[in-house]
PDB file of N, H, CA, C and O in Angstrom:
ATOM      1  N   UNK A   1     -81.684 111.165  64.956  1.00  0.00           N
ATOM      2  CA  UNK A   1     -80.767 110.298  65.694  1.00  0.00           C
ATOM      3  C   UNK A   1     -80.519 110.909  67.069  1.00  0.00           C
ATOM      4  O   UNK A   1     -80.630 112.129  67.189  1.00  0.00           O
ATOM      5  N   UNK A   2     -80.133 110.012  68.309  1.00  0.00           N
ATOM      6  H   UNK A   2     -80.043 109.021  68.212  1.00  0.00           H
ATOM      7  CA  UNK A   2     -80.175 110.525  69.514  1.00  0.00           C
ATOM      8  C   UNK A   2     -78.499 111.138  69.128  1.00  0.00           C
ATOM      9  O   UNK A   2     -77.852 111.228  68.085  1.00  0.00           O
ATOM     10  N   UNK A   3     -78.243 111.472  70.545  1.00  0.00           N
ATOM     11  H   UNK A   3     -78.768 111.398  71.392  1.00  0.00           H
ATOM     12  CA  UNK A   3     -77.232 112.285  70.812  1.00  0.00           C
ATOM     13  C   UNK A   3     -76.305 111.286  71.656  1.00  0.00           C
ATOM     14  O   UNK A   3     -76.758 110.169  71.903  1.00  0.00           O
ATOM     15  N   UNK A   4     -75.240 111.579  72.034  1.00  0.00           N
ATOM     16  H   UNK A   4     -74.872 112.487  71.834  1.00  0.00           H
ATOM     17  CA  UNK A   4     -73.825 111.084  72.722  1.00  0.00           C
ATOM     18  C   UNK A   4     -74.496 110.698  73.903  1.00  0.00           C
ATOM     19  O   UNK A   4     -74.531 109.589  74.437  1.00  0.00           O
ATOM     20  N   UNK A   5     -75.127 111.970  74.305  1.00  0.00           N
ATOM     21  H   UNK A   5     -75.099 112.871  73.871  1.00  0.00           H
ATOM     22  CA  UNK A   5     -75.398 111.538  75.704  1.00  0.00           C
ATOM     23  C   UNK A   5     -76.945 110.774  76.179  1.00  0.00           C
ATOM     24  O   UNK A   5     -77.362 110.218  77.195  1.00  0.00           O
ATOM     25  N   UNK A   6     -77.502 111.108  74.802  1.00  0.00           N
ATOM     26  H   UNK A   6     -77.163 111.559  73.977  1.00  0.00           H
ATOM     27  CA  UNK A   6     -79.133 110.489  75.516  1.00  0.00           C
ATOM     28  C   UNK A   6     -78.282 108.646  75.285  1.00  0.00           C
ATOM     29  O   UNK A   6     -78.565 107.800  76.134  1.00  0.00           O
ATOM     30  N   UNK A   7     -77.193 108.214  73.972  1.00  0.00           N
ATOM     31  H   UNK A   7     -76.963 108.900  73.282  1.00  0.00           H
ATOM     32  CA  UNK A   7     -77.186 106.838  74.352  1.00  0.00           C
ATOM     33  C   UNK A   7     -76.563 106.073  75.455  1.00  0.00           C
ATOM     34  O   UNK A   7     -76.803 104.986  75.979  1.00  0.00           O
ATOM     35  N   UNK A   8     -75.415 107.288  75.687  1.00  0.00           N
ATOM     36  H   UNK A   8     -75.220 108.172  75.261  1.00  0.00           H
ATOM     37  CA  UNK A   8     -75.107 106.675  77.270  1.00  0.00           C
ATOM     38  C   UNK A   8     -75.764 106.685  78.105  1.00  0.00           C
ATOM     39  O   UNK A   8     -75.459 105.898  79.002  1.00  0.00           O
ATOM     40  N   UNK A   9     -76.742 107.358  78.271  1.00  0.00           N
ATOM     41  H   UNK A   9     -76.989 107.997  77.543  1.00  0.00           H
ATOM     42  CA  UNK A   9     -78.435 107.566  79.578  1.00  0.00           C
ATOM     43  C   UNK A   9     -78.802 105.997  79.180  1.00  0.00           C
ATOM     44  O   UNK A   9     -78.323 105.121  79.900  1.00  0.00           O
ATOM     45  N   UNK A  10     -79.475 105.687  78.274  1.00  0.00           N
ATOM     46  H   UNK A  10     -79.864 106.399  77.689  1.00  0.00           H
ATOM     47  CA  UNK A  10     -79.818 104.662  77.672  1.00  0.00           C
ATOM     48  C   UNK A  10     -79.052 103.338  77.756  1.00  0.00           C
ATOM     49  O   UNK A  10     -79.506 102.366  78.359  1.00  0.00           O
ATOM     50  N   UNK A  11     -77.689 103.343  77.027  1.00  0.00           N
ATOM     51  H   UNK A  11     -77.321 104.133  76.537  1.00  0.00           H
ATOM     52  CA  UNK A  11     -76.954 102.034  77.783  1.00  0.00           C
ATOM     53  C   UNK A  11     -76.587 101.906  79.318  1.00  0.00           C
ATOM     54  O   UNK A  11     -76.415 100.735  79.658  1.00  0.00           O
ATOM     55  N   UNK A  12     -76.462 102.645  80.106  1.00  0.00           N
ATOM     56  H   UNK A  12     -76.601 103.596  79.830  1.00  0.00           H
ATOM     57  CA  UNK A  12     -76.941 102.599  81.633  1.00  0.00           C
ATOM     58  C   UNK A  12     -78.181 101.966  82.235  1.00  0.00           C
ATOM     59  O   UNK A  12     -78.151 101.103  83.113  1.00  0.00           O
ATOM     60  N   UNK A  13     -79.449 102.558  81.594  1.00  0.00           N
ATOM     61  H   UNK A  13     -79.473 103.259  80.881  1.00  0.00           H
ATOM     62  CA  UNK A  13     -80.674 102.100  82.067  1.00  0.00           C
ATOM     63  C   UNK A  13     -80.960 100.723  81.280  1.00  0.00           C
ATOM     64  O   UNK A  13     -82.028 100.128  81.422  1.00  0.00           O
ATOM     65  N   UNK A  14     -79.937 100.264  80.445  1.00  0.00           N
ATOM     66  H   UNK A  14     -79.069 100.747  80.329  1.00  0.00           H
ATOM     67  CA  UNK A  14     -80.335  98.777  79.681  1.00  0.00           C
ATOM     68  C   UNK A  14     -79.820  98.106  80.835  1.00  0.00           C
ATOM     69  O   UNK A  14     -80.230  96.957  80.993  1.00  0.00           O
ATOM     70  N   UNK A  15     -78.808  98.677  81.892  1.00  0.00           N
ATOM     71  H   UNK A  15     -78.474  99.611  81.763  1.00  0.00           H
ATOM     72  CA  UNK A  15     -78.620  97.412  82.606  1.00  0.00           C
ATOM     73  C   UNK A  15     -79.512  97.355  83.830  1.00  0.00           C
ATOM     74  O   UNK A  15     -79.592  96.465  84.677  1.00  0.00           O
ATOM     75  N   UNK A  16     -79.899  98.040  83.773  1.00  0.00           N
ATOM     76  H   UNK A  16     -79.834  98.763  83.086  1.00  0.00           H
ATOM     77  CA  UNK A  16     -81.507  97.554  85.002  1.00  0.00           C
ATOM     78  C   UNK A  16     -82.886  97.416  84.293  1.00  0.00           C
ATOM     79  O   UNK A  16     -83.731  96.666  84.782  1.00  0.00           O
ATOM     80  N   UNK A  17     -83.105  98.020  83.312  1.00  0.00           N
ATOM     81  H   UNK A  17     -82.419  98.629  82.914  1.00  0.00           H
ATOM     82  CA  UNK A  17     -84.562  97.351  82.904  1.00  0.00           C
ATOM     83  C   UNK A  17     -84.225  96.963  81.022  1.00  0.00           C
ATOM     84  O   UNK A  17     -83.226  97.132  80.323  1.00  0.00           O
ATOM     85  N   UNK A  18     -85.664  96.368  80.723  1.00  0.00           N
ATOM     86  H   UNK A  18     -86.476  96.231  81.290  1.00  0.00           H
ATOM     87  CA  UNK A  18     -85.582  96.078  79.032  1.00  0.00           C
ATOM     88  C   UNK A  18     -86.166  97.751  78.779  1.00  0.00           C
ATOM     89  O   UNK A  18     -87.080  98.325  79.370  1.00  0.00           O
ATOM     90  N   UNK A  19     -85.202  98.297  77.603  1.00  0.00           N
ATOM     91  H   UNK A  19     -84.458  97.830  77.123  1.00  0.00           H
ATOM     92  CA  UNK A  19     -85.761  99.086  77.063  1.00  0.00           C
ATOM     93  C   UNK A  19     -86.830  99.200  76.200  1.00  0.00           C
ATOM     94  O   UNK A  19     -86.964  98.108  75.648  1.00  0.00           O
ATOM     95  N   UNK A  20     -87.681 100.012  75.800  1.00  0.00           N
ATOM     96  H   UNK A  20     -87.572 100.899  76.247  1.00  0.00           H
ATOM     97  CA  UNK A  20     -88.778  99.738  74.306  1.00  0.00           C
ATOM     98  C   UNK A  20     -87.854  99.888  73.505  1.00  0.00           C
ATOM     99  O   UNK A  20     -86.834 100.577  73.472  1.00  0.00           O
ATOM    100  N   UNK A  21     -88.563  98.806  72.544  1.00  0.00           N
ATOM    101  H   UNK A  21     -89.391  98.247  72.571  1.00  0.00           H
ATOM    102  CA  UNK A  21     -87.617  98.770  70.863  1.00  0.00           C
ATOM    103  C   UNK A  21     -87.969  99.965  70.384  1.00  0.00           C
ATOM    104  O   UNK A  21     -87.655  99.961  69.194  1.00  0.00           O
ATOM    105  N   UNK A  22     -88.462 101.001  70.681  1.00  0.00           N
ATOM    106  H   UNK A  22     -88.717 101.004  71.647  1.00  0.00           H
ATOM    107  CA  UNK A  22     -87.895 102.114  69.740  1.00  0.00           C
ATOM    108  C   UNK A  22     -86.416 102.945  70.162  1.00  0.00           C
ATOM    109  O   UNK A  22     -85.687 103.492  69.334  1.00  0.00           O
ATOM    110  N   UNK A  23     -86.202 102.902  71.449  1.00  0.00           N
ATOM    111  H   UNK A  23     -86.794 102.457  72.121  1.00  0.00           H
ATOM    112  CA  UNK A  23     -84.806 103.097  72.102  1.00  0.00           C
ATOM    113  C   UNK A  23     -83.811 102.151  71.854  1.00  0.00           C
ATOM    114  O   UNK A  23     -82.834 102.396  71.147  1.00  0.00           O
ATOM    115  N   UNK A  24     -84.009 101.112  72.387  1.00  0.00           N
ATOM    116  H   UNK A  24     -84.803 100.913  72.961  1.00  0.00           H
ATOM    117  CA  UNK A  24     -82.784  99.747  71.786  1.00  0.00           C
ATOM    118  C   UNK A  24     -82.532 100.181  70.281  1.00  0.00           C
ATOM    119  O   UNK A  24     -81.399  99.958  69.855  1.00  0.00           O
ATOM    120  N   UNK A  25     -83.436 100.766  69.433  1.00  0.00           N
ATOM    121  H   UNK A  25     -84.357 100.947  69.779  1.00  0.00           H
ATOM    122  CA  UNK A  25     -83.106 100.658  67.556  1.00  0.00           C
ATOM    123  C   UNK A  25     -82.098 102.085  67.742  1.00  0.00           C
ATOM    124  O   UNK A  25     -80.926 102.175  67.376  1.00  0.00           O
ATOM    125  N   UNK A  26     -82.614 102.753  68.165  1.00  0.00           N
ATOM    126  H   UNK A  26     -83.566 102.681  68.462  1.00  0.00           H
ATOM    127  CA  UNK A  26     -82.017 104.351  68.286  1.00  0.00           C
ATOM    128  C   UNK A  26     -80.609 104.185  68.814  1.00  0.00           C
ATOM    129  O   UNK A  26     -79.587 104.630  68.291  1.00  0.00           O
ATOM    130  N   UNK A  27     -80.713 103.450  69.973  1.00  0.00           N
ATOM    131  H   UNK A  27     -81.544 103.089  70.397  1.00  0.00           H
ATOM    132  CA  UNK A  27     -79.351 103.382  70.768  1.00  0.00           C
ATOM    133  C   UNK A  27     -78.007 102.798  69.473  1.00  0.00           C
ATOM    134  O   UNK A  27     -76.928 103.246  69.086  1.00  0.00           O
ATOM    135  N   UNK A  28     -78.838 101.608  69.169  1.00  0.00           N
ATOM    136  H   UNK A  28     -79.715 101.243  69.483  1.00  0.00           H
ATOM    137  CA  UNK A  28     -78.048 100.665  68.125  1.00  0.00           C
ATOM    138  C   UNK A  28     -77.745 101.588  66.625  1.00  0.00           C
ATOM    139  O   UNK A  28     -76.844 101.436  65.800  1.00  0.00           O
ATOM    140  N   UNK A  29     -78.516 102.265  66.647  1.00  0.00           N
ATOM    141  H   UNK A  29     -79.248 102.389  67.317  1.00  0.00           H
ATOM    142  CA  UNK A  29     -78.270 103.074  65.606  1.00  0.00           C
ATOM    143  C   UNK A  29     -76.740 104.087  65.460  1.00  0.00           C
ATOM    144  O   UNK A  29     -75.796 104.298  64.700  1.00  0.00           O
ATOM    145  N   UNK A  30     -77.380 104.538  66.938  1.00  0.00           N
ATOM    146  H   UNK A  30     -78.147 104.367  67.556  1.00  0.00           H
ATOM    147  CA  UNK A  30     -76.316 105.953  67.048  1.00  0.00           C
ATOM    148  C   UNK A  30     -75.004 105.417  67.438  1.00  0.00           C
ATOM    149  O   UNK A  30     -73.996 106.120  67.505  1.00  0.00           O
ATOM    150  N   UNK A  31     -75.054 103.385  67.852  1.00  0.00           N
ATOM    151  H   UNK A  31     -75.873 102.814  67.798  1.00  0.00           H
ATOM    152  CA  UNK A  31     -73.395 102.960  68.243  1.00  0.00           C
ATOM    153  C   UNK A  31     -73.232 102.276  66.958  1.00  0.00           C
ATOM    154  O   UNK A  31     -72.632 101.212  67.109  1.00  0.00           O
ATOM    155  N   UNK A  32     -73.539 102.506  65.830  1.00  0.00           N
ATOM    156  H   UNK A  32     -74.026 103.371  65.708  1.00  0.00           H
ATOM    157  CA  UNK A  32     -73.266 101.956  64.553  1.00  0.00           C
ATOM    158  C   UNK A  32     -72.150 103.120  64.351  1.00  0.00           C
ATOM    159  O   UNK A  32     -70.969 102.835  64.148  1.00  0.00           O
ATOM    160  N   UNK A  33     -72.581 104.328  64.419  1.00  0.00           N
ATOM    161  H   UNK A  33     -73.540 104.559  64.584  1.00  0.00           H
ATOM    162  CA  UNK A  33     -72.327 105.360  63.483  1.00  0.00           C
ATOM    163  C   UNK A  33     -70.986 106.452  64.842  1.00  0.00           C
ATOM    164  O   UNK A  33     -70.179 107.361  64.649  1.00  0.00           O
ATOM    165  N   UNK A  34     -71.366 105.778  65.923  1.00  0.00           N
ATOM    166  H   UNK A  34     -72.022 105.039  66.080  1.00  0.00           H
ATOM    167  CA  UNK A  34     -70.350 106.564  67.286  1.00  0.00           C
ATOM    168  C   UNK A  34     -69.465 105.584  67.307  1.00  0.00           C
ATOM    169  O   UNK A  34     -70.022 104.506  67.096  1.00  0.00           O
ATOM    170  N   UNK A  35     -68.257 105.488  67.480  1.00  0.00           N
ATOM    171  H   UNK A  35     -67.805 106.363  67.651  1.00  0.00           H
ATOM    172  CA  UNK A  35     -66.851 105.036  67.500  1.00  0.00           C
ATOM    173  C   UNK A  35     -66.965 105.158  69.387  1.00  0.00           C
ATOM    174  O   UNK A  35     -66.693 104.115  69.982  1.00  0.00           O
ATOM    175  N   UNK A  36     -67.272 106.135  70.068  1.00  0.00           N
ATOM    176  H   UNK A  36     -67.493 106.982  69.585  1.00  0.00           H
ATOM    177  CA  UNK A  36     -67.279 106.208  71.675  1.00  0.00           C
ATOM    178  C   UNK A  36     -68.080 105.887  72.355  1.00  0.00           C
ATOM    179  O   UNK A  36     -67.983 105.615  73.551  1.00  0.00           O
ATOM    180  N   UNK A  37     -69.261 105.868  71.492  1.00  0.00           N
ATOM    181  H   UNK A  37     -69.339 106.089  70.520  1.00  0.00           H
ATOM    182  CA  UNK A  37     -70.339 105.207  72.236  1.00  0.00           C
ATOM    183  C   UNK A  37     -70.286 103.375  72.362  1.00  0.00           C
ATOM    184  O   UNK A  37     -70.605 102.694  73.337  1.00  0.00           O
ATOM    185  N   UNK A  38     -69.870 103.002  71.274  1.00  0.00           N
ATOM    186  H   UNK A  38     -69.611 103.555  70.482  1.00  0.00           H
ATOM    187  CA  UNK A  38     -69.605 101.600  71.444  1.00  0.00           C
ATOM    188  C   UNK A  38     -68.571 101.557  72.113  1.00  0.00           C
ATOM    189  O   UNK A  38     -68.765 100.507  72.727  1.00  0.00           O
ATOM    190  N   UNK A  39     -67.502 101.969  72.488  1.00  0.00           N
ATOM    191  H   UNK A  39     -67.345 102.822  71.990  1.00  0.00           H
ATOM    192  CA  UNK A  39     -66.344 101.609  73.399  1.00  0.00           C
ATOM    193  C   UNK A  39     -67.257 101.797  74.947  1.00  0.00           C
ATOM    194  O   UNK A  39     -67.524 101.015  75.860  1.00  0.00           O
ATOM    195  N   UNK A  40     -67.476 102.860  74.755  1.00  0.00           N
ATOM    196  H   UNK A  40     -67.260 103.495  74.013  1.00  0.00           H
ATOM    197  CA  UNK A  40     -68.706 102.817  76.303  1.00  0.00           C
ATOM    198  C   UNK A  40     -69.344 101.781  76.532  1.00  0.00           C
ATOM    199  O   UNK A  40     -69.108 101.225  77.605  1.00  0.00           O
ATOM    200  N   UNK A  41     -70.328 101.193  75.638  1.00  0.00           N
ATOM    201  H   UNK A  41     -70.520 101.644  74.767  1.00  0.00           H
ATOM    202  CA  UNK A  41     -70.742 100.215  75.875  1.00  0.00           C
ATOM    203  C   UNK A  41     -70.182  98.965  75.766  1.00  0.00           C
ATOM    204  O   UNK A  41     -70.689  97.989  76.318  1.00  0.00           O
ATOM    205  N   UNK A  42     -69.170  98.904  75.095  1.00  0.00           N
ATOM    206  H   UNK A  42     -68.758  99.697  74.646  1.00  0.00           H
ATOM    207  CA  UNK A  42     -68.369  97.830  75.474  1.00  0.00           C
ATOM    208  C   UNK A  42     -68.056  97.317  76.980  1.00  0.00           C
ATOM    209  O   UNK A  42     -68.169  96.219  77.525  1.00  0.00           O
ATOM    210  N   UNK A  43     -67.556  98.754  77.468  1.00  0.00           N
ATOM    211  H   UNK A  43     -67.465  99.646  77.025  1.00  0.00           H
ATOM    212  CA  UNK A  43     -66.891  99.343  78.655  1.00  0.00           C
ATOM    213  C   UNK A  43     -68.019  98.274  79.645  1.00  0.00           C
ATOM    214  O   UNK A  43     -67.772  97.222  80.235  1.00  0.00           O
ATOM    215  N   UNK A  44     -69.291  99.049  79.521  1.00  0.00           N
ATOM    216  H   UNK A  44     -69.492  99.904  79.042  1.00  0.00           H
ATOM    217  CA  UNK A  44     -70.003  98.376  81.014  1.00  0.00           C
ATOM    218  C   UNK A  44     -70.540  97.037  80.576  1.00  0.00           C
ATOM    219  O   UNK A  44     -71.353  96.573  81.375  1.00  0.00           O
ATOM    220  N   UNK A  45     -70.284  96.253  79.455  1.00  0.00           N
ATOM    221  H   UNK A  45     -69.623  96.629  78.806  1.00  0.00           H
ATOM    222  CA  UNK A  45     -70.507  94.981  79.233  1.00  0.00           C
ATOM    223  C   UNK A  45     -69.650  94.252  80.091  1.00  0.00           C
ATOM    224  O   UNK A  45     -69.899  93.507  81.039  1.00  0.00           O
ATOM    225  N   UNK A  46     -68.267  94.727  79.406  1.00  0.00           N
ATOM    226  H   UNK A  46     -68.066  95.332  78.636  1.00  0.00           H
ATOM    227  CA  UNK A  46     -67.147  93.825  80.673  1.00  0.00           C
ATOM    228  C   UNK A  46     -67.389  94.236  82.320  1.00  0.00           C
ATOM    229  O   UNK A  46     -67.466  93.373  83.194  1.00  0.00           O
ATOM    230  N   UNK A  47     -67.497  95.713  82.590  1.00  0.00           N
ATOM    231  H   UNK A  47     -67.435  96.415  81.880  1.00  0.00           H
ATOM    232  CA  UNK A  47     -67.890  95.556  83.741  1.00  0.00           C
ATOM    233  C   UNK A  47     -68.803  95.004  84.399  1.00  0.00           C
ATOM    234  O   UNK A  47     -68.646  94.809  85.605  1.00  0.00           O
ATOM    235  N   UNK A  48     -70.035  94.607  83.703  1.00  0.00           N
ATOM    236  H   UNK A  48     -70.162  94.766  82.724  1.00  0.00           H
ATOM    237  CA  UNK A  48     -71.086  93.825  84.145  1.00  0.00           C
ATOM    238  C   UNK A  48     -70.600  92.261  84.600  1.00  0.00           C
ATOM    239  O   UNK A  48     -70.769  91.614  85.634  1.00  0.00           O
ATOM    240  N   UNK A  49     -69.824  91.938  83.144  1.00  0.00           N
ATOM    241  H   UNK A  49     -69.688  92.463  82.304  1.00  0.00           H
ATOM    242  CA  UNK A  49     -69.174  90.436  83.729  1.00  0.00           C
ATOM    243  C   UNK A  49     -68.279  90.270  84.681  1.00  0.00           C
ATOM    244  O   UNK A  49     -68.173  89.222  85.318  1.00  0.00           O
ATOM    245  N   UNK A  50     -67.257  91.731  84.925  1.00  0.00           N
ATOM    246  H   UNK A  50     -67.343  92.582  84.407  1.00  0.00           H
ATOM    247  CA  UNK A  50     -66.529  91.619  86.210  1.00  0.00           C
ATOM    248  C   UNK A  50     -67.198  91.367  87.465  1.00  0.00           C
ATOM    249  O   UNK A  50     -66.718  90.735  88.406  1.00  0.00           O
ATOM    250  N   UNK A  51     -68.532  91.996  87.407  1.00  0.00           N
ATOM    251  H   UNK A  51     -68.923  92.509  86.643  1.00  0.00           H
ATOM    252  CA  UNK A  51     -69.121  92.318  88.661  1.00  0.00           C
ATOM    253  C   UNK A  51     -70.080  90.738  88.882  1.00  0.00           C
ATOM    254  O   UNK A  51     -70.588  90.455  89.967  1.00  0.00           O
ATOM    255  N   UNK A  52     -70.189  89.827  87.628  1.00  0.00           N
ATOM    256  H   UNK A  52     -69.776  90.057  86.747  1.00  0.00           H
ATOM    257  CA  UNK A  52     -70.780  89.019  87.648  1.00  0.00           C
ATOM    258  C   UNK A  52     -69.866  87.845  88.782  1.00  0.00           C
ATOM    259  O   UNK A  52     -70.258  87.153  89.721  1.00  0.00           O
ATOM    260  N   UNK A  53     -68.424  88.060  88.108  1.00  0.00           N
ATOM    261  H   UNK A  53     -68.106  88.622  87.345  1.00  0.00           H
ATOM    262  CA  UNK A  53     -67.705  86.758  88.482  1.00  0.00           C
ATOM    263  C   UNK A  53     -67.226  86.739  89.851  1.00  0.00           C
ATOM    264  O   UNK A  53     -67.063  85.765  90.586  1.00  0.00           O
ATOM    265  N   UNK A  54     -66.946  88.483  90.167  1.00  0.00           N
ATOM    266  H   UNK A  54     -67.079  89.274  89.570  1.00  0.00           H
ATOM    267  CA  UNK A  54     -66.935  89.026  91.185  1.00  0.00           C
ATOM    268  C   UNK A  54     -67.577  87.924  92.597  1.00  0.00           C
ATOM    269  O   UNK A  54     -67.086  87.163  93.430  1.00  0.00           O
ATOM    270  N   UNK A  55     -69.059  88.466  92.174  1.00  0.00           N
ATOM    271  H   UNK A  55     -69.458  89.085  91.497  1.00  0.00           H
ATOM    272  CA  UNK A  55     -70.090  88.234  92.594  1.00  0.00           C
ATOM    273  C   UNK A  55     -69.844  85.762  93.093  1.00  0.00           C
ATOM    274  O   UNK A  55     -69.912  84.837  93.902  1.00  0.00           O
ATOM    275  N   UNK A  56     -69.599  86.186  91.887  1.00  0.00           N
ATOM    276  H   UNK A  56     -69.543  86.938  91.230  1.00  0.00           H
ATOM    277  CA  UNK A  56     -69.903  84.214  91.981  1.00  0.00           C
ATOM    278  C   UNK A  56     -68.349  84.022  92.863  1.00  0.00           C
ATOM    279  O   UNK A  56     -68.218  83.012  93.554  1.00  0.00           O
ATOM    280  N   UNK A  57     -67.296  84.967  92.792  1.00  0.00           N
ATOM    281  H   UNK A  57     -67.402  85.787  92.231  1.00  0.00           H
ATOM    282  CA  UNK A  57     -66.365  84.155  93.885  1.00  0.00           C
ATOM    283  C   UNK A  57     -66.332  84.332  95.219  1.00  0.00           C
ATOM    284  O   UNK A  57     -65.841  83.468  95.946  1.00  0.00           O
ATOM    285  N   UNK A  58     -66.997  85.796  95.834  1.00  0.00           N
ATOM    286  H   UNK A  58     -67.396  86.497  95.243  1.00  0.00           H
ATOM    287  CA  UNK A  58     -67.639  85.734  96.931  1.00  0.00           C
ATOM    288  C   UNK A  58     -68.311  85.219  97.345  1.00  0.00           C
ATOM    289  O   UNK A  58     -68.156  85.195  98.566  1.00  0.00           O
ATOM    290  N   UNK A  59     -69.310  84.565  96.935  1.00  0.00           N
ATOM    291  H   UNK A  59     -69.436  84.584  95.943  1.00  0.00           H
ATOM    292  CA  UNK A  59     -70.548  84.126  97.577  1.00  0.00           C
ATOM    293  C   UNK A  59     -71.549  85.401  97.616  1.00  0.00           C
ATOM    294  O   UNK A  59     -72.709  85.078  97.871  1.00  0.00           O
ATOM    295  N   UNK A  60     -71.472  85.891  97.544  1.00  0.00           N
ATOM    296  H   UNK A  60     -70.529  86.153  97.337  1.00  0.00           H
ATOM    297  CA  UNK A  60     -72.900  87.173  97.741  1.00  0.00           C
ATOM    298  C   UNK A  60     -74.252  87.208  96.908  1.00  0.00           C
ATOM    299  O   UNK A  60     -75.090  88.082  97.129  1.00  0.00           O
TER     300      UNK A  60
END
């Protein structure tokens, strides 16, 4: 199983490219079983949509 920090490396780089499914399974694995790692990734989900809506009320 990865570590704390290789899945936060990993949910970072999911938001700029598709990972290989052997990382996405690993990642999903280790936020089954991490209580902080899923709040992390929770974390930059909403920030992604902040930055989405952000985005759509500026115009940019």
């Amino acid at each position: 199983m990865i570590t704390c920090r290789e899945a936060t490396r990993l949910a970072v780089q999911a938001e700029d490219r598709s990972l290989p499914l052997t990382q996405r399974l690993s990642m999903r694995l280790h936020q089954r079983v991490c209580r902080n790692c899923r709040a992390f990734a929770r974390q930059l989900a909403l920030m992604q949509k902040a930055s989405a809506r952000w985005r759509q009320y500026s115009g940019d």
